[in-house]
C-alpha positions, 0 to 999 in steps of 0.5 A: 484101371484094374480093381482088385477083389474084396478076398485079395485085399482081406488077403493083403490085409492079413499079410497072406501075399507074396511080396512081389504082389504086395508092392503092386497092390500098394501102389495101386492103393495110393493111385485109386480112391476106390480101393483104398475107400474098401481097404480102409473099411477094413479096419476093425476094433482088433486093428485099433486095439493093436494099434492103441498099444503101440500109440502113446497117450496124448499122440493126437493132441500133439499131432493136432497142435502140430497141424494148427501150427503149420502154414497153410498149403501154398497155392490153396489160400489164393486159388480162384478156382473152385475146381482146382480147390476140390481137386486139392483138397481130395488130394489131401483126404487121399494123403490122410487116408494113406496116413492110416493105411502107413500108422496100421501097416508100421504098426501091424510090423512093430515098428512103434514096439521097436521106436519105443525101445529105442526111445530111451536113447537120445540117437534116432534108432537105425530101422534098417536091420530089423527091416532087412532082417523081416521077410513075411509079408506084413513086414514087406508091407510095411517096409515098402510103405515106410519107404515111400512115406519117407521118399515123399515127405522128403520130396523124392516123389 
């Protein structure tokens, strides 16, 4: 596997490559541990500042009272093999580290701004023309993420 360089992701990061690029390195962000440990090491107090302003208060408490409330993965609680257990938990850290990577990319294309405007209406908001409107790259990104977290979490891997 082909590792990216430290400038292209700092490039990737600041939104300065081409789309075409851009899909490539997301890909590969979600394919390699590696990478993805660099990218998220990236992260810098302006990045959570920016972040903050978009996130209500009380998100995390009702996210973890959503985790805990939720079954266990099926399949993890009866697996006999200690192998197969680590292999899906680092599934599972990989997931979170790409939650990240999905909440500071559709922040970082003011999605949480958009959601919290619609917010006041009792219909879900329609996304598609602001995001078929958007063409820099961080909108790209951010698109592009949006879709293939919302392809897996509704089983179109």
């Amino acid at each position: 596997m082909t590792h990216y360089t430290s400038e292209q992701w700092i490039n990737f990061k600041s939104g300065q490559i081409n789309p075409q690029s851009c899909l490539s390195m997301e890909n590969h962000l979600l394919e390699c541990d590696q990478c993805m440990k660099f990218y998220l090491e990236l992260i810098d107090g302006n990045d959570l500042e920016q972040a903050e302003k978009h996130i209500p208060s009380g998100f995390a408490t009702a996210m973890m009272q959503h985790i805990k409330s939720t079954r266990p993965i099926i399949g993890l609680e009866k697996s006999k093999s200690l192998a197969h257990i680590k292999k899906i938990r680092r599934k599972i850290i990989s997931f979170y580290a790409a939650a990240a990577v999905i909440t500071i990319a559709l922040t970082g294309a003011g999605f949480f701004d958009l959601l919290l405007e619609k917010s006041s209406t009792l219909k879900p908001p329609d996304l598609s023309p602001y995001l078929e409107e958007t063409q820099s790259a961080n909108h790209s990104q951010g698109r592009s993420i949006f879709s293939q977290y919302f392809n897996f979490t509704n089983g179109k891997e």
